[in-house]
PAVEX-878855 format. One line per field, with one value per residue (C-alpha): x, y, z; residue in three letters. Coordinates in Angstrom, 3 decimals, always signed. Layout:
BEGIN
X X_...
Y Y_...
Z Z_...
dose ALA_...
! end
This chain:
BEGIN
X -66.754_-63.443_-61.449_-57.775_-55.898_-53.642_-52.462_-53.092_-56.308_-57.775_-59.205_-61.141_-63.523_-65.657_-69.743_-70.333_-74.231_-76.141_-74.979_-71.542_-71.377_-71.550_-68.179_-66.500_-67.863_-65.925_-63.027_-62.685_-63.366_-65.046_-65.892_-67.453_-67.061_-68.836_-67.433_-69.814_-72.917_-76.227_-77.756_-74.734_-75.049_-79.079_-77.935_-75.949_-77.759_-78.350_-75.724_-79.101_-79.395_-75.690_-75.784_-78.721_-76.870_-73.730_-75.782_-76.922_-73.179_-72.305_-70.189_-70.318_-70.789_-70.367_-71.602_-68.784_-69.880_-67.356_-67.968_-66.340_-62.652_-64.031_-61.711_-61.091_-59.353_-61.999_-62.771_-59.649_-59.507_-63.072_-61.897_-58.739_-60.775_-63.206_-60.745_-58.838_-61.803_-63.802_-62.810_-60.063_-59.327_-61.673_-63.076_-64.530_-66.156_-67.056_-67.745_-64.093_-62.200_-60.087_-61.979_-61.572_-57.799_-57.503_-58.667_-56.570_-53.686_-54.291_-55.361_-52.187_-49.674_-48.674_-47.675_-46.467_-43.337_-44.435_-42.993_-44.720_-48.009_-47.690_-46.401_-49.221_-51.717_-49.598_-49.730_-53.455_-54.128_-54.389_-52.236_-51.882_-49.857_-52.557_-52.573_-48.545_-48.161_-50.944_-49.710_-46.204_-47.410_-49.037_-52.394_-53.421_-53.617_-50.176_-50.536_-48.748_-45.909_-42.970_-39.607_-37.200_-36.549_-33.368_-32.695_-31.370_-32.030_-30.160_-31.367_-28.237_-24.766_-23.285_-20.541_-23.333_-24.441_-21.545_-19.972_-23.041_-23.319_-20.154_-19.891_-22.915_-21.247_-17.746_-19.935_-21.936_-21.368_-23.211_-25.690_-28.564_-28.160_-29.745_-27.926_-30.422_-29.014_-29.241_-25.488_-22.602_-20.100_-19.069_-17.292_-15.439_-17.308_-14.850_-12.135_-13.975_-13.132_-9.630_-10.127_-11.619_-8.450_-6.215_-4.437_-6.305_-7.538_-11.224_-10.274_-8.947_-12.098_-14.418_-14.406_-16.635_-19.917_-19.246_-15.686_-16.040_-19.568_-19.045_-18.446_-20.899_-24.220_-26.492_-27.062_-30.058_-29.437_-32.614_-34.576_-36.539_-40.270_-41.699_-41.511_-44.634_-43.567_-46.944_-45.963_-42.107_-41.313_-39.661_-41.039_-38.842_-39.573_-41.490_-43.124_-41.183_-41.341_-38.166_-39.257_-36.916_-36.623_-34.456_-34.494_-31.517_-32.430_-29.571_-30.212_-28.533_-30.010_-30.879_-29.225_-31.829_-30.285_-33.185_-34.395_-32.119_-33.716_-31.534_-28.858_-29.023_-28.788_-25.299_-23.472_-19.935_-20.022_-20.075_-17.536_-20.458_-19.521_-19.442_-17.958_-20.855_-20.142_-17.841_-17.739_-17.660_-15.162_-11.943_-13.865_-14.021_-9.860_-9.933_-11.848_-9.871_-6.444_-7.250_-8.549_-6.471_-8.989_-12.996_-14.894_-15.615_-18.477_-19.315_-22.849_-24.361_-27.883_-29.733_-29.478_-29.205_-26.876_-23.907_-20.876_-21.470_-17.999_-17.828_-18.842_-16.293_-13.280_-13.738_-13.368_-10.155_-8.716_-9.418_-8.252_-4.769_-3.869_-4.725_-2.867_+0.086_-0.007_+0.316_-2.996_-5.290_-5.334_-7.217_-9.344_-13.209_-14.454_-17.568_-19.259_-23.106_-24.579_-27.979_-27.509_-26.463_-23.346_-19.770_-19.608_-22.241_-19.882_-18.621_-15.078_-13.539_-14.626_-12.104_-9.546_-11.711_-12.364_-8.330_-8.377_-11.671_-9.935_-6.338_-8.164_-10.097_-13.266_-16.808_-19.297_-22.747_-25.064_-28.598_-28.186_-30.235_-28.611_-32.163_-30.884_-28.734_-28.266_-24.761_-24.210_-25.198_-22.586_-25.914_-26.454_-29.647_-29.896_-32.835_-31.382_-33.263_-32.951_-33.173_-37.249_-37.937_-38.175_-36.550_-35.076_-33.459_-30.286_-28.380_-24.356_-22.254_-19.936_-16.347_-16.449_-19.439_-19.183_-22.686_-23.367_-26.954_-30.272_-30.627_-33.643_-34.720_-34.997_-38.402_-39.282_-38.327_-39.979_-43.821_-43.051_-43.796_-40.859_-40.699_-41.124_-42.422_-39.624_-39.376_-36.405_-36.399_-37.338_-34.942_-33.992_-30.797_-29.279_-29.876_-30.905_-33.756_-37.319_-39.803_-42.554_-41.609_-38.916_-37.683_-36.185_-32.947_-31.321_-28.164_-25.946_-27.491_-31.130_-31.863_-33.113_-30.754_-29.889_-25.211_-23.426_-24.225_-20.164_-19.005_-17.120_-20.453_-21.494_-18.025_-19.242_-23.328_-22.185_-21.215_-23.720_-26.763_-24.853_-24.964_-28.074_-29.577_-28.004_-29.470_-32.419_-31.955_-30.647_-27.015_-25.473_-26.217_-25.229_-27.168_-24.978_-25.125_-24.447_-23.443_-23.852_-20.284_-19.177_-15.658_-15.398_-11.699_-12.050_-8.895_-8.027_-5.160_-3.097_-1.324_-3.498_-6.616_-8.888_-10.125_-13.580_-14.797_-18.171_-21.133_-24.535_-25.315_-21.624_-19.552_-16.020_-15.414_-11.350_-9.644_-6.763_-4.831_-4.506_-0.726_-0.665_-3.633_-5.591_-8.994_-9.190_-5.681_-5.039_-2.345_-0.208_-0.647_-4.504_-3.783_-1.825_-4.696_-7.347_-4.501_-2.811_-4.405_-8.278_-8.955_-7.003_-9.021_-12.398_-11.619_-9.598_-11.428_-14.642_-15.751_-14.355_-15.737_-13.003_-14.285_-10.626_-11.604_-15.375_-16.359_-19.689_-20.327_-22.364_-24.382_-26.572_-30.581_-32.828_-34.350_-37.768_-39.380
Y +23.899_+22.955_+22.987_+20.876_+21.383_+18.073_+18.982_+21.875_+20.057_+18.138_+19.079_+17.319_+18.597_+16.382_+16.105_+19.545_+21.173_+22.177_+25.914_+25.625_+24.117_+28.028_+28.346_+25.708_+26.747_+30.781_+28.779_+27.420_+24.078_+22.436_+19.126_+17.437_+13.687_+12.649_+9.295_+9.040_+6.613_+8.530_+7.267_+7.054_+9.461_+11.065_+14.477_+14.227_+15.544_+13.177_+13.144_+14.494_+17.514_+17.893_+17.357_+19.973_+22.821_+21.866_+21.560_+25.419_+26.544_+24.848_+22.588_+18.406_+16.251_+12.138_+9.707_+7.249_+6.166_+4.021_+2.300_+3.646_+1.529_-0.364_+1.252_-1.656_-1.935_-1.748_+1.774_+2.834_+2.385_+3.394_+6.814_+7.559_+6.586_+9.251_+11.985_+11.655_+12.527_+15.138_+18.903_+19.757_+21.298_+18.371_+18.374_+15.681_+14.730_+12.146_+12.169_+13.543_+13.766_+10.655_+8.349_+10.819_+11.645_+7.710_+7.142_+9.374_+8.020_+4.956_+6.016_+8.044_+5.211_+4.323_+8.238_+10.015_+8.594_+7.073_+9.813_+13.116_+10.698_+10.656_+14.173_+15.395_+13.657_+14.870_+18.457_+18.482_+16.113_+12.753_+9.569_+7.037_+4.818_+2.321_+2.000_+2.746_-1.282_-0.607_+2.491_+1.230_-1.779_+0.777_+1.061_-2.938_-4.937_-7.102_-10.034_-9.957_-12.048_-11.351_-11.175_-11.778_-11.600_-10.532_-10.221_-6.721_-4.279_-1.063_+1.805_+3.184_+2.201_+5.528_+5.972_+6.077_+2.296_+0.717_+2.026_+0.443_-2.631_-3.530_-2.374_-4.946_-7.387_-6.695_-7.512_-10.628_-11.952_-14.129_-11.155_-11.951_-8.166_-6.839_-3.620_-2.020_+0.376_+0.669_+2.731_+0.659_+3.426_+4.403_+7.750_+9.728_+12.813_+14.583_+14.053_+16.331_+19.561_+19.046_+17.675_+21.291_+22.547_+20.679_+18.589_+15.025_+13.470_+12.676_+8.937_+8.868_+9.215_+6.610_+2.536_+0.310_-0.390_-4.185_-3.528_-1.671_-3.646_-5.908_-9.480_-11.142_-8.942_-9.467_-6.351_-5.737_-3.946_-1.181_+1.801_+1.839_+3.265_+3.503_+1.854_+0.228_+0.341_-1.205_-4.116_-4.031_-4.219_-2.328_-1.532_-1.377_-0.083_-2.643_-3.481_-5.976_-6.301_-6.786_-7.682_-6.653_-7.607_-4.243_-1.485_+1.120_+4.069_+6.172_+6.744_+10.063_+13.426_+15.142_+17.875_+19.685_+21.192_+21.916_+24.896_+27.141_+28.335_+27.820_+26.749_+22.583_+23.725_+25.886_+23.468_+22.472_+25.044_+29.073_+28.893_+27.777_+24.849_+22.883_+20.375_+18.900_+16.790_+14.148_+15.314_+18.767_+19.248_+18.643_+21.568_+23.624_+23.328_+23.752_+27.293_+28.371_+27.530_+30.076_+32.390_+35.177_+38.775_+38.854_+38.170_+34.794_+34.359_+31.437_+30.142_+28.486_+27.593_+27.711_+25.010_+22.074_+21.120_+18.388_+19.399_+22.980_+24.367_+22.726_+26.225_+28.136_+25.514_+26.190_+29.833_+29.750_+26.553_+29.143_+32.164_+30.646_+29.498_+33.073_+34.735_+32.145_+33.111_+36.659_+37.653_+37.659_+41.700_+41.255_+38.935_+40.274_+37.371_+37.140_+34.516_+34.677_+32.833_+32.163_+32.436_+34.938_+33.841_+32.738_+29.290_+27.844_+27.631_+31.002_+29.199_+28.780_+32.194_+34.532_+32.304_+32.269_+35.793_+36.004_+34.535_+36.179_+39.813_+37.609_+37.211_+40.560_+38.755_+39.959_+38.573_+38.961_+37.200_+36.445_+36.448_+33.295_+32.563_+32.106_+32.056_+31.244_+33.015_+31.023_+32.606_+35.828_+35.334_+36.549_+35.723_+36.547_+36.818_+37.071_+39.018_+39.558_+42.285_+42.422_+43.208_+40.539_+42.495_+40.589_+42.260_+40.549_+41.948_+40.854_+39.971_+39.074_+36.570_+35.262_+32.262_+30.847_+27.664_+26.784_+24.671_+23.686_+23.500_+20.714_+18.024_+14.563_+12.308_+12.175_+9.024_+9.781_+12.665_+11.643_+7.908_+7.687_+7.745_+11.726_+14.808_+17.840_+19.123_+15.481_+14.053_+10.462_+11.547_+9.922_+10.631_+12.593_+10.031_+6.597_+7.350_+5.195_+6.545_+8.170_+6.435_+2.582_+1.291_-1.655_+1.416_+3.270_+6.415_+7.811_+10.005_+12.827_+11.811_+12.071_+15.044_+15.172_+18.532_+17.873_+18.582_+16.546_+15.127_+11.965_+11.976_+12.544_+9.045_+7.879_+8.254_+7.477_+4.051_+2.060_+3.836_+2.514_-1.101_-1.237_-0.361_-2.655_-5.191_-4.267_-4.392_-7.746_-9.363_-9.448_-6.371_-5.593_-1.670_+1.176_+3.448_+7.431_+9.991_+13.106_+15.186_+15.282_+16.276_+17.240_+19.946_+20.025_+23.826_+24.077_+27.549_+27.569_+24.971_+23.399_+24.437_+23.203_+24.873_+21.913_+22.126_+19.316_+19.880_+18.266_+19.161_+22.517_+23.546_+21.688_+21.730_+17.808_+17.806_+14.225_+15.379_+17.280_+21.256_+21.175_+18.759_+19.961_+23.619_+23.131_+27.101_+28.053_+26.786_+23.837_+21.843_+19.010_+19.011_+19.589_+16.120_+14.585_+15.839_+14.733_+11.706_+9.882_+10.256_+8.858_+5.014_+5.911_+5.795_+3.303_+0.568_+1.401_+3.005_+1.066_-2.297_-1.648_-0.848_+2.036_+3.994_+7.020_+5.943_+3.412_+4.938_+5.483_+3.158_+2.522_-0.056_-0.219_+0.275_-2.431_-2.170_-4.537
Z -4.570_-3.601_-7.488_-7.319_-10.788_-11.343_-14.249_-17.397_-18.949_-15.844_-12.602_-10.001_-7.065_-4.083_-4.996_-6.700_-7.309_-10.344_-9.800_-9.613_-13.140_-13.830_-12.019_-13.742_-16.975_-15.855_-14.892_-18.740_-18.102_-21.318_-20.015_-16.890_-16.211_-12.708_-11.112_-8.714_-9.220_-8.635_-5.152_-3.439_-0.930_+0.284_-0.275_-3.686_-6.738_-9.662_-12.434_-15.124_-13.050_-13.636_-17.230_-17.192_-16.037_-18.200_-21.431_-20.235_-20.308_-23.374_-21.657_-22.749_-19.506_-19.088_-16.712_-16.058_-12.435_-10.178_-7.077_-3.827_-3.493_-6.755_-9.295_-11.908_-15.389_-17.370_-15.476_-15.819_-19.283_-20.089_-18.412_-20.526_-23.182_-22.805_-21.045_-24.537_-27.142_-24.455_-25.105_-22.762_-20.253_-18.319_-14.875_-12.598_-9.343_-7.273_-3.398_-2.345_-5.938_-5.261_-7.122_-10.217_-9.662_-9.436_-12.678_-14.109_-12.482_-13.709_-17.411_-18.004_-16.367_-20.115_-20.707_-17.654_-15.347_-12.460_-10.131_-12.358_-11.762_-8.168_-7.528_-9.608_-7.548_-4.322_-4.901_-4.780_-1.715_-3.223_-2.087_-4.955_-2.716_-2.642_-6.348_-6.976_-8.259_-10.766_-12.205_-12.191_-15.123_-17.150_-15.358_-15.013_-11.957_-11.299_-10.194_-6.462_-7.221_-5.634_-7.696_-4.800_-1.059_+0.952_+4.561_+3.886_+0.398_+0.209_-2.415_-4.013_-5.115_-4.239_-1.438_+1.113_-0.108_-1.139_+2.881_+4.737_+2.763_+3.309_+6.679_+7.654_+5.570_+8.022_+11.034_+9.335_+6.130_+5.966_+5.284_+2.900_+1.001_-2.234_-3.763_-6.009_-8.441_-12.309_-13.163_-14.079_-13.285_-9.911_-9.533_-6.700_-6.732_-4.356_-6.766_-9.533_-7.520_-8.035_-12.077_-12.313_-10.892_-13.254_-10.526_-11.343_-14.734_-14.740_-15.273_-11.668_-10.421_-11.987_-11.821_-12.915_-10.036_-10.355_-9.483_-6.312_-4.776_-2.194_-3.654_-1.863_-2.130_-4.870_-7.398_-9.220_-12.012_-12.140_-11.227_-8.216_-9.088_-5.895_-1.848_-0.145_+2.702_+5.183_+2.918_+2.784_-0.868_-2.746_-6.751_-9.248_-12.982_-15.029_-11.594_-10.092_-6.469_-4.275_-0.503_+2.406_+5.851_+6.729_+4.471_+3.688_+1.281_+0.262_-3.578_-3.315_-4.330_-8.372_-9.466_-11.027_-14.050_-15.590_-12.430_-14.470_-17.413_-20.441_-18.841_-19.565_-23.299_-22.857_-20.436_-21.472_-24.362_-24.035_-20.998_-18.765_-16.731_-13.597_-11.207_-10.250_-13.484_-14.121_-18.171_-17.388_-14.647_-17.768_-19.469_-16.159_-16.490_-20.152_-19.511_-16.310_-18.677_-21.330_-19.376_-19.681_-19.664_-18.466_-16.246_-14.339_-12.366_-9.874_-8.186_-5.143_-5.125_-2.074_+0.390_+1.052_-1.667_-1.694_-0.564_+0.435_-0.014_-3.512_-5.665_-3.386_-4.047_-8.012_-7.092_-5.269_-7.575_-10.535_-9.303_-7.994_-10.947_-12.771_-9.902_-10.525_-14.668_-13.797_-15.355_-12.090_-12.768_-15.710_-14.588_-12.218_-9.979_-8.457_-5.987_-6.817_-3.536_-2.803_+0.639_+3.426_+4.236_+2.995_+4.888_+6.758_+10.241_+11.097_+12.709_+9.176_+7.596_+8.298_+6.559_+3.822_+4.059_+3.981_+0.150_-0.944_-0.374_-1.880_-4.868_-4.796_-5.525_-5.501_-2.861_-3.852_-1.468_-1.511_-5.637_-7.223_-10.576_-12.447_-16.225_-18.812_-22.139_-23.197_-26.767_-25.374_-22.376_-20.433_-16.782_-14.661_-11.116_-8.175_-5.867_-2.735_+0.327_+3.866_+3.411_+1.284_-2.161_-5.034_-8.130_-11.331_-11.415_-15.140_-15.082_-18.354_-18.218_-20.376_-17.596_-15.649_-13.097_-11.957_-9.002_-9.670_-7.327_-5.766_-4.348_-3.524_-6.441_-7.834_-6.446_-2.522_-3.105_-3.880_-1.349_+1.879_+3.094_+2.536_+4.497_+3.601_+1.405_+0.109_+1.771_+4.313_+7.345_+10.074_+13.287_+13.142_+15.734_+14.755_+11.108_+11.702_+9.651_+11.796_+11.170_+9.482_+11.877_+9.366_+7.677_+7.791_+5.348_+5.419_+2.227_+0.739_+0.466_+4.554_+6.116_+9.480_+9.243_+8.963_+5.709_+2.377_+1.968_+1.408_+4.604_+6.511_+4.607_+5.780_+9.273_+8.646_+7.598_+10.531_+12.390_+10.009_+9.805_+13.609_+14.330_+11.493_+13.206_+16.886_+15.351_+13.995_+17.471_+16.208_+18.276_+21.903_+21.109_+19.227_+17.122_+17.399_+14.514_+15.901_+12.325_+11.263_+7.732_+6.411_+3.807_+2.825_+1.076_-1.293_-0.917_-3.315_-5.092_-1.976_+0.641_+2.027_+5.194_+6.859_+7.961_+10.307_+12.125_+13.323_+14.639_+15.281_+13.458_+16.761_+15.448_+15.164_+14.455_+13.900_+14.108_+16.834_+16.360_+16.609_+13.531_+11.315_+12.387_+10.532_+10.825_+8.843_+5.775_+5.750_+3.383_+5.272_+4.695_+0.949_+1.051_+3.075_+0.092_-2.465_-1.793_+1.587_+0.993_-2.224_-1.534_+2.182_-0.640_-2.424_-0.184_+2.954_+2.922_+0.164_+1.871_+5.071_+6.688_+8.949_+9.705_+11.996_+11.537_+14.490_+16.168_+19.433_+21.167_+23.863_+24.922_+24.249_+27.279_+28.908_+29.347_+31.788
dose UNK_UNK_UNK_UNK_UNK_UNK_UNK_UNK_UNK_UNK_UNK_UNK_UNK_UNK_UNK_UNK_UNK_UNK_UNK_UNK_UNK_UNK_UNK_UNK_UNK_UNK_UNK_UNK_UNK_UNK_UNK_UNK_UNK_UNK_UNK_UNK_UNK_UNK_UNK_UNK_UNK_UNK_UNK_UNK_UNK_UNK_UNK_UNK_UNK_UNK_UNK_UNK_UNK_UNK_UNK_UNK_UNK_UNK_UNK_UNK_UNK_UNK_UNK_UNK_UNK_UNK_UNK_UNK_UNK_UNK_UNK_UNK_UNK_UNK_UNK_UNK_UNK_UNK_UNK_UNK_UNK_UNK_UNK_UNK_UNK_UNK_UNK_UNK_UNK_UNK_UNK_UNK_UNK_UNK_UNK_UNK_UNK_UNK_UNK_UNK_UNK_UNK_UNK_UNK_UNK_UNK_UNK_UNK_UNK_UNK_UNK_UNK_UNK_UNK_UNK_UNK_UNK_UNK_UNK_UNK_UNK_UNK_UNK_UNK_UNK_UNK_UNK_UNK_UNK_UNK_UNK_UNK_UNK_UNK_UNK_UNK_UNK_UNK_UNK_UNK_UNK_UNK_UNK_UNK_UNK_UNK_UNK_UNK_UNK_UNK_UNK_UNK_UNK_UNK_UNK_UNK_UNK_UNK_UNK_UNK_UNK_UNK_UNK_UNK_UNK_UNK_UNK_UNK_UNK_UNK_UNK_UNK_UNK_UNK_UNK_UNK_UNK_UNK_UNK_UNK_UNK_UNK_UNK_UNK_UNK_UNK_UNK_UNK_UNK_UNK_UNK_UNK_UNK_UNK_UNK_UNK_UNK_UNK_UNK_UNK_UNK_UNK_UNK_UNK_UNK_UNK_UNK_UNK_UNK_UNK_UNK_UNK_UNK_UNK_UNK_UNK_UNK_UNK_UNK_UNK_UNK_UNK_UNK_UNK_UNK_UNK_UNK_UNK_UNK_UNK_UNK_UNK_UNK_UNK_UNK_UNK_UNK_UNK_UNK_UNK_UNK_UNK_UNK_UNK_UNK_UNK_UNK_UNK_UNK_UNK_UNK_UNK_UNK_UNK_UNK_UNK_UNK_UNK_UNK_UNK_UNK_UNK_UNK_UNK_UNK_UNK_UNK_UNK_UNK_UNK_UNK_UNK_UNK_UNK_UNK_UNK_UNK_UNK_UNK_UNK_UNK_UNK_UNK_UNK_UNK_UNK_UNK_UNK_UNK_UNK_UNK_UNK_UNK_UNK_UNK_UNK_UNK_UNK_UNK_UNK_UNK_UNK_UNK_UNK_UNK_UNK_UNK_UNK_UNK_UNK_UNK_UNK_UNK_UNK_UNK_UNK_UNK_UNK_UNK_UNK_UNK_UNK_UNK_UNK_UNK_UNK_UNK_UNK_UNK_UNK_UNK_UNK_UNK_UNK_UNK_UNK_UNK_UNK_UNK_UNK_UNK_UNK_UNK_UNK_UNK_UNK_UNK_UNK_UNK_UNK_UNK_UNK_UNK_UNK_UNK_UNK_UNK_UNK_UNK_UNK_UNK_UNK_UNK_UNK_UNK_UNK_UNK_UNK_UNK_UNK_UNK_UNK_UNK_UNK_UNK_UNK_UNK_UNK_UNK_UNK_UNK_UNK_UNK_UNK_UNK_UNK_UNK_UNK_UNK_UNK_UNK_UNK_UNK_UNK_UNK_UNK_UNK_UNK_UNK_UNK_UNK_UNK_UNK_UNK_UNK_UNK_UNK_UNK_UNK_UNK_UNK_UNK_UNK_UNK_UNK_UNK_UNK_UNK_UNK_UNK_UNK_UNK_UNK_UNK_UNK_UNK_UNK_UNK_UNK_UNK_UNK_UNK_UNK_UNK_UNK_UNK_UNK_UNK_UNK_UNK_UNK_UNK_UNK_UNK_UNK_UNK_UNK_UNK_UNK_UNK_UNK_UNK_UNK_UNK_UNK_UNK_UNK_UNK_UNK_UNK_UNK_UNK_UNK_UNK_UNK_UNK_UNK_UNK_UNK_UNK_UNK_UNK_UNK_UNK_UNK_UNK_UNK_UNK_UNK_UNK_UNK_UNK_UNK_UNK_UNK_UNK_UNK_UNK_UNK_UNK_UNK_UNK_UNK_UNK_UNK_UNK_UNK_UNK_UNK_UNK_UNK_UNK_UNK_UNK_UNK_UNK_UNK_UNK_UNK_UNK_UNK_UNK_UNK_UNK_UNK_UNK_UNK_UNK_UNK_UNK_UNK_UNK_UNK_UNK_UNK_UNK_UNK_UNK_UNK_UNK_UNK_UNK_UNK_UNK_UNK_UNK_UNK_UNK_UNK_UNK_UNK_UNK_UNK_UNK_UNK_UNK_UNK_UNK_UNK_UNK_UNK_UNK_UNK_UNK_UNK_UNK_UNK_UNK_UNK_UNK
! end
């Protein structure tokens, strides 16, 4: 017997026998539904010899038998009828288990998100992709009209979307393109760094999302539930369907808050704050202001995570201004890093290194921040050595700024479009998907393996608005992404270390060394981060304008 748990009180398993019911009945299972209709299969036992052997181990057992790819309604909603008044926890059959996990799926669409449904399904073997539209209006069958139809539908009104929609729209505007994307706020996450620094006000970094989309695309205003890709629509909650010639996914990634036990319930009070937050980057200022004795402790979760050398920039921000008041004596830092190293491209660490020892703070790699107590002023970390062995090493705290763990969005995760860790698989050259060539993904949500900034979206942009266009007939050339990202780190208050790489951590400068060394910290750089780059966001990359961003090119193969 081959058990799959999908959740606490349900189970499923393929065809089972009379003497495993004793197994199932160990295993605390108080109920057993069979899906399966007796005579479907010459070697299957009958669903009374079943019952038999459960009535033996005081366990209740129901017949609710389903035809092979025959799931309807009424099943489904025979099934949640009887999975809610049968003793729990319940398990169920049928020839291979999907029948039964599909009738759950179905019978719980009215009470689980449509992601948790999927994932659930996902992490024991089961693809509900066939049934997504179902689930998605609350477990009936939709009728398969379609709710709208554009030439080209991007996922995501972040920097990554807004860049390539109006990049294609630069090329051909007469573009039919769908921006799909429920906010109406559109911020400048790279600005929030220096908020937490006290050199901009939050307000500088947010605009309204009508403001800043391109005039001429059409936004729908919602939450993407799930892709079907085999039939090119895209679902959106309440199950509309929105079909798409050419697809562009770039939704972003979750910070999961939550991964950190107790620490979404202390956030912006018991000095425990962050960047990674538009309200919360004032109070990272307000803390690092008052400041004056204690200890202040900073995380990075492991990777990937967006911007890398964001956790690091709070650090230095914080600690130059304490070294500026004249109380940095008073004051223990630590850097609490998931990972084995200070910066992921050795080139720029020994400048780093330079202000780490400036600021006579503590590295402690490999440390996990785990938990939260915020009244207590209680931190807990997994800290793990070279053999593997992890220990939960405690730290208090007067000061904490948390960068937290990071994934896919739900629904990436449990689509199609996924890989194995849950992010759209593309090729790392064209950002074109592996497997469904209608679709493209660039921003944070991809997997190509370059740095999670908005300057590596700067670049992505063009690249995906070419190449959608090749595709389309419209462009002769095929763009190329060579992995670059910019990480400007803002070692102290009027100096920035310029990090520019690409794949495999190739040093990717724009500018020459005599004006701007990447590996030295420079004033110049600070005025780039300061002054140039956000009207560079807002009036350029947003616009299309692709400044320092054109792709490389080079024509498709002919194949005769």
């Amino acid at each position: 017997m081959e058990l799959k748990t999908i959740d606490k009180s349900f189970a499923v398993s393929p065809q089972i026998e009379a003497e495993d019911v004793a197994e199932i009945a160990k295993a605390g299972y108080k109920t057993i539904m069979c899906n399966r209709p007796d005579g479907e299969g010459n070697d299957q036992p009958l669903f009374h010899e079943i019952e038999e052997a459960a009535r033996l181990h005081g366990l209740e057992a129901h017949y609710l038998p389903v035809e092979s790819g025959k799931v309807s309604d009424a099943d489904a909603e025979a099934f949640g009828e009887r999975l809610e008044a049968a003793p729990k926890p319940v398990f169920a059959y049928c020839r291979s288990g999907t029948r039964s996990v599909t009738l759950w799926s179905l019978s719980r669409a009215d009470r689980m998100p449509l992601a948790d449904i999927l994932a659930a399904a996902k992490g024991a073997g089961y693809d509900m992709s066939g049934v997504v539209r179902r689930i998605a209006n609350a477990g009936k069958t939709p009728q398969e009209a379609i709710d709208g139809r554009f030439e080209i539908v991007v996922v995501g009104a972040g920097s990554a979307g807004i860049a390539v929609a109006s990049s294609l729209l630069a090329r051909a505007p007469e573009l039919n393109i769908a921006v799909i994307d429920p906010a109406d706020i559109h911020y400048y996450q790279p600005g929030w760094t220096l908020v937490g620094g006290g050199v901009f006000e939050a307000d500088e970094t947010v605009r309204t999302l009508s403001s800043v989309l391109p005039k001429n695309v059409h936004w729908i205003k919602a939450a993407v539930a799930a892709f079907e890709p085999e039939r090119n629509v895209v679902l959106l909650e309440g199950c509309r369907a929105i079909e798409y010639g050419r697809l562009i996914v770039c939704p972003g990634l979750k910070l999961d808050w939550h991964k950190v036990d107790g620490l979404v319930d202390t956030l912006g009070q018991n000095g425990v704050t962050s960047n990674y937050r538009f309200d919360l980057a004032p109070y990272t200022w307000e803390l690092v202001h008052n400041l004056k004795a204690g200890t202040a402790l900073f995380t990075q979760p492991p990777m990937p995570i967006k911007c890398a050398g964001a956790p690091q920039k709070a650090l230095y921000l914080s600690a130059d201004h304490w070294l500026r008041s004249g109380v940095l004596d008073h004051i223990d830092i630590a850097f609490y890093n998931a990972g084995p190293v200070l910066f992921g491209v050795k080139d720029y660490v020994p400048a780093l290194m330079d202000y780490v020892e400036k600021y006579r703070a503590e590295l402690k790699f490999t440390h996990n921040l785990v938990a939260v107590d915020g009244p207590a002023r209680q931190a807990w970390f997994d800290a793990t050595d070279s053999d593997g062995k992890v220990t939960r090493v405690e730290r208090r705290f007067d000061m904490m700024h948390v960068c937290p763990p990071q994934c896919a969005p739900d629904f990436i995760r449990v689509s199609p479009l996924a890989d194995q860790a849950g992010w759209v698989d593309v090729d790392q050259n064209t950002l074109r998907h592996k497997q469904f060539d209608n679709i493209w993904s660039l921003g944070d949500v991809m997997n190509a393996p370059n740095a999670k900034t908005a300057a590596a979206a700067r670049k992505q942009a063009p690249v995906v608005a070419q190449n959608v266009l090749s595709d389309m007939g419209r462009n002769v050339s095929v763009g190329h992404y060579d992995g670059y990202g910019s990480c400007p780190l803002t070692v102290e208050r009027g100096k920035i270390v310029l990090a520019e790489f690409g794949y495999g951590g190739k040093l990717l400068p724009s500018f020459p060394r005599w004006l701007i060394d990447g590996k030295r910290p420079s004033r110049l750089a600070w005025l780039l981060k300061e002054k140039i780059l956000p009207p560079v966001y807002w009036q350029a990359m947003l616009k299309g304008k692709e400044w320092l961003a054109k792709p490389e090119a080079t024509k498709p193969e002919v194949v005769n």
